[in-house]
C-alpha positions as CSV (number, residue, x, y, z in Angstrom):
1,X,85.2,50.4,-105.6
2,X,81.8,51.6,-104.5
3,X,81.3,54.5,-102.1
4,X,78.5,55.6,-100.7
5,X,77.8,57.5,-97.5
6,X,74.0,57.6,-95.5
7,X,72.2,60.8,-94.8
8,X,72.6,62.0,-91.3
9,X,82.2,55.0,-89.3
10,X,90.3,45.2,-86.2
11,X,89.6,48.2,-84.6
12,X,92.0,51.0,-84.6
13,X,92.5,53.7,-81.6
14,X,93.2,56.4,-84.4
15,X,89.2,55.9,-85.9
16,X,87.9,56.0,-82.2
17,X,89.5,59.3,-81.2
18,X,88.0,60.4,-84.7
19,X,84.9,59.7,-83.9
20,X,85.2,61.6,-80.6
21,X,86.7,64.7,-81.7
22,X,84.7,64.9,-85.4
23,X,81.6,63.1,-85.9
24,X,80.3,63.5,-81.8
25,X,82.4,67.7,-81.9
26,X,83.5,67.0,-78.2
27,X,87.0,66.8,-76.9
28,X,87.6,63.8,-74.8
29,X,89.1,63.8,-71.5
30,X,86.2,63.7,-69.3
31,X,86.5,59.7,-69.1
32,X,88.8,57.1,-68.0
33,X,89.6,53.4,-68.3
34,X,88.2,50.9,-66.3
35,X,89.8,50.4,-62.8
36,X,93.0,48.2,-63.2
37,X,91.9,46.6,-59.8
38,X,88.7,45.4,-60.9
39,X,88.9,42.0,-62.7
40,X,89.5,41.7,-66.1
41,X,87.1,40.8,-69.1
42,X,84.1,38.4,-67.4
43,X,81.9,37.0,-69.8
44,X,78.9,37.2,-70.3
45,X,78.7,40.9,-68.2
46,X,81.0,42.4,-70.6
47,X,79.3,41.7,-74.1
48,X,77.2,44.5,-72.9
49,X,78.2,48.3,-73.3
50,X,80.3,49.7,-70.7
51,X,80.8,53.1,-69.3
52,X,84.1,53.6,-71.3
53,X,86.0,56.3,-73.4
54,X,86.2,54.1,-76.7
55,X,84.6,50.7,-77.6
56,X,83.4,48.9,-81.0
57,X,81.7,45.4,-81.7
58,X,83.7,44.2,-84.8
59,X,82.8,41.4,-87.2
60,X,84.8,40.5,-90.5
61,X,84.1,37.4,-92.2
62,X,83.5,35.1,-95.3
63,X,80.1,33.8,-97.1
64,X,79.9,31.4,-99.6
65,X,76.8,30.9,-102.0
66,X,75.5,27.4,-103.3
67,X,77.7,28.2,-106.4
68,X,81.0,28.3,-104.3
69,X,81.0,32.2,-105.0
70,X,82.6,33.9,-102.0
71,X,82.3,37.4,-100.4
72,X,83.6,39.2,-97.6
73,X,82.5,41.5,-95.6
74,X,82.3,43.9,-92.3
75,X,80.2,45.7,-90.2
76,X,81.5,47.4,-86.9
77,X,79.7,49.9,-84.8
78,X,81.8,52.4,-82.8
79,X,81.0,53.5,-79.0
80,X,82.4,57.0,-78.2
81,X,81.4,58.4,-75.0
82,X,83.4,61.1,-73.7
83,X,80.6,62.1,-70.8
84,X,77.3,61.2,-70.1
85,X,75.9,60.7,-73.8
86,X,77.5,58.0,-76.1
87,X,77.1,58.8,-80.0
88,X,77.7,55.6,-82.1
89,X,79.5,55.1,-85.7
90,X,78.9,52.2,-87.8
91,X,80.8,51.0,-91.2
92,X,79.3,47.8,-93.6
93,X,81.6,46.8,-96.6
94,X,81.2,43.9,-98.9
95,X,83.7,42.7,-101.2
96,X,83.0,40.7,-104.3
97,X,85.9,39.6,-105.5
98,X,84.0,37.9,-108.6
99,X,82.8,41.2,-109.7
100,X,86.2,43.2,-108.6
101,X,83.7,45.3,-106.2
102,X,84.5,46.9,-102.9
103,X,81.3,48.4,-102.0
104,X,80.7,50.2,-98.0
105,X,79.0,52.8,-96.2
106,X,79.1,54.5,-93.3
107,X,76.5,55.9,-90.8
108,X,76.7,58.4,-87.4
109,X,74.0,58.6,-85.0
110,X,74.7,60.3,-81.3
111,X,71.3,57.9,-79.8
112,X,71.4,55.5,-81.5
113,X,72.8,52.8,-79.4
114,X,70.4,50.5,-77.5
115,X,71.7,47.9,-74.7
116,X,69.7,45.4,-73.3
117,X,69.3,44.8,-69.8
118,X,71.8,42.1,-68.3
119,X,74.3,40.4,-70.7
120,X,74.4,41.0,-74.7
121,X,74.1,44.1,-76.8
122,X,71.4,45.1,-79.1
123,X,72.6,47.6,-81.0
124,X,71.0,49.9,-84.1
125,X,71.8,52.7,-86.7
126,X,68.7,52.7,-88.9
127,X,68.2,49.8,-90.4
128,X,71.9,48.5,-89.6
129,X,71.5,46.3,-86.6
130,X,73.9,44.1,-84.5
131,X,72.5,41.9,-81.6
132,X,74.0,39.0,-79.4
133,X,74.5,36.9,-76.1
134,X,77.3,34.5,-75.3
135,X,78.3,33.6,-78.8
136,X,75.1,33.7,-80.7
137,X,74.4,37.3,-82.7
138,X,72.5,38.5,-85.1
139,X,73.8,41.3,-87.9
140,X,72.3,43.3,-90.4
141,X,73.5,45.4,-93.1
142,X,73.5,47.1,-96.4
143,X,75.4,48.8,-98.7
144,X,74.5,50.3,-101.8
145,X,73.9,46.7,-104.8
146,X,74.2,44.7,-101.6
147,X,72.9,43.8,-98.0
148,X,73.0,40.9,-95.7
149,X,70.4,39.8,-92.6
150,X,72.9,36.5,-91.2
151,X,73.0,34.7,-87.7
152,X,76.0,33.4,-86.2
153,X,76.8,30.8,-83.6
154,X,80.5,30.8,-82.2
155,X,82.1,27.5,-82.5
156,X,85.1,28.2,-79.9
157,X,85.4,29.8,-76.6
158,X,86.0,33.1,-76.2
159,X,89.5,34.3,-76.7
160,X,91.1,37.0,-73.9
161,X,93.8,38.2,-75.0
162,X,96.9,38.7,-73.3
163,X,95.6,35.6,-72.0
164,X,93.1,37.8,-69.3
165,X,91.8,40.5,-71.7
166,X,93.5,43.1,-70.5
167,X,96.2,44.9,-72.3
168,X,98.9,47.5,-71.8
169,X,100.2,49.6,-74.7
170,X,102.3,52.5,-72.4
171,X,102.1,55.8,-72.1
172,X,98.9,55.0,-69.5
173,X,96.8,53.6,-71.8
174,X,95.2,50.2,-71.9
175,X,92.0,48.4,-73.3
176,X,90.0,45.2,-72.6
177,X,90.3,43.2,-75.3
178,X,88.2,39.6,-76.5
179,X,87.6,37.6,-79.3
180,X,85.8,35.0,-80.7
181,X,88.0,33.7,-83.2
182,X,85.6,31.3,-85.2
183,X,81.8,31.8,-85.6
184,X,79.7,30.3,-88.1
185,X,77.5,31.9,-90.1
186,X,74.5,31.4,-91.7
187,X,71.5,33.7,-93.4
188,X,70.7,35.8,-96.9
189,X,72.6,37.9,-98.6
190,X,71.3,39.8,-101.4
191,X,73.2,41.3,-104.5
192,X,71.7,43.4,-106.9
193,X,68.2,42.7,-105.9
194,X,68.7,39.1,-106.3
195,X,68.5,36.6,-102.4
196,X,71.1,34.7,-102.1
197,X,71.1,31.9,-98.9
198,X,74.6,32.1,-97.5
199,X,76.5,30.3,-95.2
200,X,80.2,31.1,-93.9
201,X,82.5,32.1,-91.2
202,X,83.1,35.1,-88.9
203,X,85.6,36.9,-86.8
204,X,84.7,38.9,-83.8
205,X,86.0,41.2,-81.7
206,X,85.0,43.5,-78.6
207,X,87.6,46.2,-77.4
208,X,87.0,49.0,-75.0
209,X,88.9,51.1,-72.6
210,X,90.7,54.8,-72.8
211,X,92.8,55.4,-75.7
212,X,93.8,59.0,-75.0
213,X,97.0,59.0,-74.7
214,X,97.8,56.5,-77.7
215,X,99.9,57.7,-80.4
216,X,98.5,58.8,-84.1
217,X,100.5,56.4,-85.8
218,X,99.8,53.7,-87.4
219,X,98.3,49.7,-86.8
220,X,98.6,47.0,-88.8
221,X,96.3,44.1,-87.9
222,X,95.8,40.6,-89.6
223,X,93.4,37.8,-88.5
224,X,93.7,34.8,-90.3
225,X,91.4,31.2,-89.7
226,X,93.0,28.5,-91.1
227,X,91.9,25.5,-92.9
228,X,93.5,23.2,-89.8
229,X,91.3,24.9,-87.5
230,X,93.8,27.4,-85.9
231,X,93.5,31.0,-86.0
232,X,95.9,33.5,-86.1
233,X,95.9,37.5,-84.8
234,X,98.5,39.3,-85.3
235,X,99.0,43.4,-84.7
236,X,101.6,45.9,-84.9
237,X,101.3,49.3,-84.2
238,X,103.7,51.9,-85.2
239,X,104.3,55.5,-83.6
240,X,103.9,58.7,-85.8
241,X,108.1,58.0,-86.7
242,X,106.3,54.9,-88.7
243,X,108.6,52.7,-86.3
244,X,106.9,49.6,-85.3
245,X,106.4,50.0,-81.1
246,X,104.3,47.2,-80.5
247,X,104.1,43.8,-82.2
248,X,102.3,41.2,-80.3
249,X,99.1,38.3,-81.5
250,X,98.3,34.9,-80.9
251,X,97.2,31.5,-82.1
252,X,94.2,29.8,-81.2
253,X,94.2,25.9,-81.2
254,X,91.1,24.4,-83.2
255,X,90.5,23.3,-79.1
256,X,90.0,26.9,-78.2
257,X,93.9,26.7,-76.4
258,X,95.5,30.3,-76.4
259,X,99.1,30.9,-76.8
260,X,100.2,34.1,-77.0
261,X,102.9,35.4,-79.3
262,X,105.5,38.3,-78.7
263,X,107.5,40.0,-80.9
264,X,110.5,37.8,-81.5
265,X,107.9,35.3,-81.9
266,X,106.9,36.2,-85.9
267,X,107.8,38.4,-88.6
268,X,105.8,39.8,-91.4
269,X,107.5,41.4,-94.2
270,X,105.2,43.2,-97.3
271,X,105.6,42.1,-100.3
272,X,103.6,44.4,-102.6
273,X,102.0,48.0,-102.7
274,X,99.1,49.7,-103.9
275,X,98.6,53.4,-104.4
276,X,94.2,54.5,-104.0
277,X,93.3,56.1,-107.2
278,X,90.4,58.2,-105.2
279,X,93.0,59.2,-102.4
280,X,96.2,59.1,-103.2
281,X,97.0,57.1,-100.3
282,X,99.9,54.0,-101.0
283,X,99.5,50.9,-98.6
284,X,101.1,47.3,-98.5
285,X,98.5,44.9,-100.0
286,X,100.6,41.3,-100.2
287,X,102.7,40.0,-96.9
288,X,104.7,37.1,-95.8
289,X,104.2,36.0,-92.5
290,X,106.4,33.6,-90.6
291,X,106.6,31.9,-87.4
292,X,109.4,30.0,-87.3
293,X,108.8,28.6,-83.3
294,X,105.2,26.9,-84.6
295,X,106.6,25.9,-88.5
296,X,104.6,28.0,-89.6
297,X,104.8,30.7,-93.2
298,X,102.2,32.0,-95.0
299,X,101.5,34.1,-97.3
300,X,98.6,36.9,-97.5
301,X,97.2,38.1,-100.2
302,X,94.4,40.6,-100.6
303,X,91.2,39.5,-102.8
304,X,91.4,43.0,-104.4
305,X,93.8,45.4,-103.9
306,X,91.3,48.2,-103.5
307,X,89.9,47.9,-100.1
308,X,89.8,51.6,-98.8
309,X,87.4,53.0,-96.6
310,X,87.4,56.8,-96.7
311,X,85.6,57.6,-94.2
312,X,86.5,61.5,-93.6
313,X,83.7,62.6,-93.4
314,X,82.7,61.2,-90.6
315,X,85.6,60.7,-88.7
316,X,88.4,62.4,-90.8
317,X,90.5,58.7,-91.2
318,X,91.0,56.9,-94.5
319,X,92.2,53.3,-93.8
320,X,92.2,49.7,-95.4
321,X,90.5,46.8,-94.2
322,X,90.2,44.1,-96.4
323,X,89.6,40.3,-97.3
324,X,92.6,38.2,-98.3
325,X,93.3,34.7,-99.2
326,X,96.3,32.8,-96.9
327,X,98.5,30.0,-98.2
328,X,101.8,28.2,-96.9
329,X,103.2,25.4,-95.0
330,X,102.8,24.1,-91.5
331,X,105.6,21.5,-90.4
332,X,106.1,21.5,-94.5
333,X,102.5,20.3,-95.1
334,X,100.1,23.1,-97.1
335,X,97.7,24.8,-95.4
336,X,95.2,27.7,-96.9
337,X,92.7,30.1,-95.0
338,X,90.9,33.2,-95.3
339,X,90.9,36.3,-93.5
340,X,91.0,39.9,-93.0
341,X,93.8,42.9,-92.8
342,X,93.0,46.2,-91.4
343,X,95.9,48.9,-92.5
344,X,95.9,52.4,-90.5
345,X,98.2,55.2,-90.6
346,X,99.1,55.3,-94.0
347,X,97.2,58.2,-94.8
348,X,97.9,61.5,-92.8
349,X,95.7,62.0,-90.0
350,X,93.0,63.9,-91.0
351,X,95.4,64.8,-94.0
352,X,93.2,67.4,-96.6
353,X,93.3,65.0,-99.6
354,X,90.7,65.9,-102.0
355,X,87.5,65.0,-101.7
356,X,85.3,63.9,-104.8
């Protein structure tokens, strides 16, 4: 594992209050969600940055060079705006599992956010860059050995959860919530100085509302595309006891057709552990997953185990998010797939591990 953090950080309510209270040195409470009476997520309007508490653009995803050699990787940029000025966040990571690298970096800038008038974001830390309008972006990113410039065309409709985007977690606190499950990519990577033409897929996904009130525990979120077509989100967020409160997801026919799962509906069970060298920190890095309504178990299993992000000096949270490999059965017939596992709450919030 590379880290690296720029000169001046799937999604996870615990980073966005972070980035709030650390990296922009305001406390929130000046803001509130959206009015529950207005409708819910409309698309194309709401690609654009709203006047909202919290709010990221998140892309994971999977490239594959002419020589079948695959990477992952992730770039999200973070909206915090707790009064009139918004300050953005943004993390890149790549992970080469051929070399056994996890590389990422991490950038702050209270400005640096630019939206475009009407539909779409255009969106810019530095040199990092994210850009799009009804299902066609644009990202760029680096980290340090690697860096990617790649355009991405989504090849489903847009997913709302809950069915209308709009979910309720208690306690007062909601967030609008889309996807689009299955985007396909295309562009350059390069790695170690060398171009490299790429073509892959991605996973996006647009959240925003007013997380004050949510609870530093802990979320657990999988997203999984499938070699049938279907994709698969899945999330459970735990309260600080480390009981699992919320467990909810869905599937997403290779049709675009939403069902949404609750929590009798699956099961996930860990299967392995690994404890961060650099922190200290022990999370779950091999799961079963299994949904007996839809036939369906799999089994996830990271590319490398080391997939941290510690990211405390920017917004105090180390966490995991990660590339991993899927296999199982469907109705008894295999089925394989990539995806992506983000692991909060294992570490201590804001918890004084040593620093390098």
């Amino acid at each position: 594992m590379i880290r690296s953090q720029h000169d001046a950080v799937r999604p996870c309510a615990l980073l966005a209050l972070a980035v709030l209270s650390v990296a922009l040195a305001v406390v929130p409470g000046a803001a509130g969600a959206q009015d529950q009476d207005a409708p819910r997520v409309r698309l194309p309007q709401d690609e654009a940055p709203h006047d909202a508490l919290i709010e990221w653009w998140y892309y994971t995803g999977h490239l594959f060079a002419p020589d079948g050699t695959r990477y992952g990787f992730e770039q999200v940029f973070f909206k915090g705006q707790p009064g009139a000025i918004a300050g953005y966040v943004g993390h890149v990571a790549v992970t080469d599992g051929a070399r056994g690298r996890f590389v990422y970096d991490q950038r702050i800038g209270p400005a640096a956010g630019v939206s475009r008038p009407g539909p779409g974001f255009n969106l810019r830390l530095d040199d990092w860059a994210m850009a799009g309008s009804e299902g066609r972006d644009r990202l760029v990113g680096s980290v340090p050995g690697y860096g990617f410039a790649l355009d991405l065309e989504a090849t489903k409709p847009a997913t709302l959860h809950d069915g209308d985007g709009y979910i309720e977690y208690g306690n007062g606190t909601a967030s609008y919530y889309y996807s689009r499950t299955r985007m396909a990519v295309s562009g350059q990577l390069t790695v170690d100085g060398e171009r490299v033409p790429v073509t892959g897929e991605a996973w996006f996904d647009k959240q925003w509302g007013d997380f004050r009130t949510f609870s530093q525990g802990g979320w657990d979120w999988f997203a999984l595309q499938l070699d049938d077509g279907s994709d698969l989100m899945l999330y459970l967020i735990r309260g600080p006891d480390g009981a699992v409160g919320i467990a909810d997801g869905s599937i997403v026919a290779p049709d675009g057709t939403l069902t949404v799962l609750e929590r009798d509906d699956f099961s996930i069970v860990a299967t392995d552990e690994w404890t961060s060298p650099e922190t200290g920190v022990t999370y779950p890095v091999g799961w079963t997953v299994s949904l007996p309504r839809h036939d369906l178990d799999l089994t996830v299993t990271p590319t490398i185990p080391n997939q941290e992000l510690d990211t405390r000096d920017t917004t105090r949270v180390i966490y995991w998010e990660g590339e991993a490999t899927v296999a199982g059965t469907r109705a008894g017939k295999a089925i394989t797939g990539l995806g992506y596992v983000e692991l909060t709450g294992y570490a201590e919030f804001g918890r004084d591990v040593p620093l390098d």
